[in-house]
LOTIPA-185485 format. One record per residue (C-alpha): residue number from 1; residue in one letter; x, z, y. Coordinates in pm, whole numbers, plus 50000, padded with zeros to 5 digits. Layout:
[site NUM 'A' [X Z Y]]
...
// end
This chain:
[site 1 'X' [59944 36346 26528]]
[site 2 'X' [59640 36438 26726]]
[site 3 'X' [59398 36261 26471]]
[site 4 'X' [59577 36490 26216]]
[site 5 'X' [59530 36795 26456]]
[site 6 'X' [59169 36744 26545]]
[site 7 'X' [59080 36668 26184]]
[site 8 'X' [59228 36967 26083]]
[site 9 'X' [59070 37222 26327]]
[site 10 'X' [58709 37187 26162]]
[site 11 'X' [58789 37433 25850]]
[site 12 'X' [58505 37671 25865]]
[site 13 'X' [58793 37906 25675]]
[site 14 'X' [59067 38046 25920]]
[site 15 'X' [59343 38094 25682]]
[site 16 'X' [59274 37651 25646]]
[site 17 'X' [59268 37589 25946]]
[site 18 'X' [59586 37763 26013]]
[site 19 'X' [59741 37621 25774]]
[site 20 'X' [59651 37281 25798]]
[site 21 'X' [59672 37290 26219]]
[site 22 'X' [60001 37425 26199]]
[site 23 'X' [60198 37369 25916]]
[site 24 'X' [60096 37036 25792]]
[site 25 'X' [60159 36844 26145]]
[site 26 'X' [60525 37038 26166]]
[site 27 'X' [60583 36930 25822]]
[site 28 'X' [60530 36576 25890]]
[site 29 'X' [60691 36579 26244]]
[site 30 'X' [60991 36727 25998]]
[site 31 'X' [60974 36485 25755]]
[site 32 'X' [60929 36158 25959]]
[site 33 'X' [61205 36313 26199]]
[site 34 'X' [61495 36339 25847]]
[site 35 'X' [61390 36048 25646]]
[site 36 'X' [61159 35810 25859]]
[site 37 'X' [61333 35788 26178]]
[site 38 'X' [61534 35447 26261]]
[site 39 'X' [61870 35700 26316]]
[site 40 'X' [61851 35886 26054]]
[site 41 'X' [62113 35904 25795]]
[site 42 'X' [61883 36026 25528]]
[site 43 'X' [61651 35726 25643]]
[site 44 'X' [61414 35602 25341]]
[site 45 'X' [61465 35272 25142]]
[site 46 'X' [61198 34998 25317]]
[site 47 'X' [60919 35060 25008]]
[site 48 'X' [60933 35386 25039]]
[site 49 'X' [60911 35406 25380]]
[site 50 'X' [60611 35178 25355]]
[site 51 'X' [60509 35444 25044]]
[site 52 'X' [60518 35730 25313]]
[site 53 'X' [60338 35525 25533]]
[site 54 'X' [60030 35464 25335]]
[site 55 'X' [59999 35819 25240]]
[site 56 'X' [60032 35937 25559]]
[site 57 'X' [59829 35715 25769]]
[site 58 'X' [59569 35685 25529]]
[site 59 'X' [59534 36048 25457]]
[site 60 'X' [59481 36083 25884]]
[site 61 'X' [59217 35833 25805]]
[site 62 'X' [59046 35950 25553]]
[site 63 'X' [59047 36317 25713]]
[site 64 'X' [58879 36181 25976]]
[site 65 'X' [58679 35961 25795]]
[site 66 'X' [58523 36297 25622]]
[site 67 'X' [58533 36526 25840]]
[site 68 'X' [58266 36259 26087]]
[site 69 'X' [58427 36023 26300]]
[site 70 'X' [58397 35721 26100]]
[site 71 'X' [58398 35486 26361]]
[site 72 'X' [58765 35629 26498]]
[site 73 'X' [58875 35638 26128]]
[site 74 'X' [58820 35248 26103]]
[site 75 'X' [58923 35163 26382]]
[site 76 'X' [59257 35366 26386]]
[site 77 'X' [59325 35213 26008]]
[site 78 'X' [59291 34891 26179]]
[site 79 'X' [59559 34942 26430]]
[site 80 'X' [59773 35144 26155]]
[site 81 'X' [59750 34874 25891]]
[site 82 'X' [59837 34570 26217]]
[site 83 'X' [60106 34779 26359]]
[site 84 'X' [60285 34898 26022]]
[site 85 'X' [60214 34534 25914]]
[site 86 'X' [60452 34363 26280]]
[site 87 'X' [60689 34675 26181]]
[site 88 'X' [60823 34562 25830]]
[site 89 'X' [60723 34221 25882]]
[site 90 'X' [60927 34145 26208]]
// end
C-alpha cells in the first residue's frame, strides 16, 4: 500500500493526485478486505483471486516502475511474484 501511495503522490495535477492518493488505495483496501480476504464470505474463486493479484501487484509495479524507481519496482515484483507464487502453491 505504501508503493501505491508514494507512486501516486508525484501527479504534477492536484485533482490526480487526490484522487489517486486517496481514493484508489481505499478502494483496494475495500476490495481486498470483501472479496480477497481468507474470511470473507464473498471471498474470490482461486483464479480470480490470482486475476486480482496480477492486476494489482503489477499495476504497483509498473507505477513505480514509471514514475522512477526502477530498481524498487523489480525488486518488489520479485518478492510479489515468490510470495503470491508459496501462497497458491502451498
Amino acid at each position: 500500500m505504501g508503493l501505491l501511495l508514494a507512486g501516486t503522490l508525484t501527479f504534477r495535477i492536484p485533482v490526480l493526485k487526490i484522487m489517486f492518493s486517496i481514493f484508489l488505495p481505499l478502494c483496494t483496501v475495500l476490495f481486498w478486505s470483501k472479496y480477497m480476504a481468507p474470511l470473507s464470505p464473498n471471498r474470490l474463486s482461486e483464479v480470480e483471486r490470482i486475476l486480482v493479484e496480477i492486476i494489482l501487484f503489477g499495476g504497483v509495479a509498473c507505477l513505480t516502475f514509471f514514475v522512477g524507481h526502477k530498481k524498487i519496482a523489480v525488486a518488489y515484483l520479485l518478492i510479489v511474484t515468490i510470495n503470491t507464487l508459496f501462497d497458491h502453491i502451498l
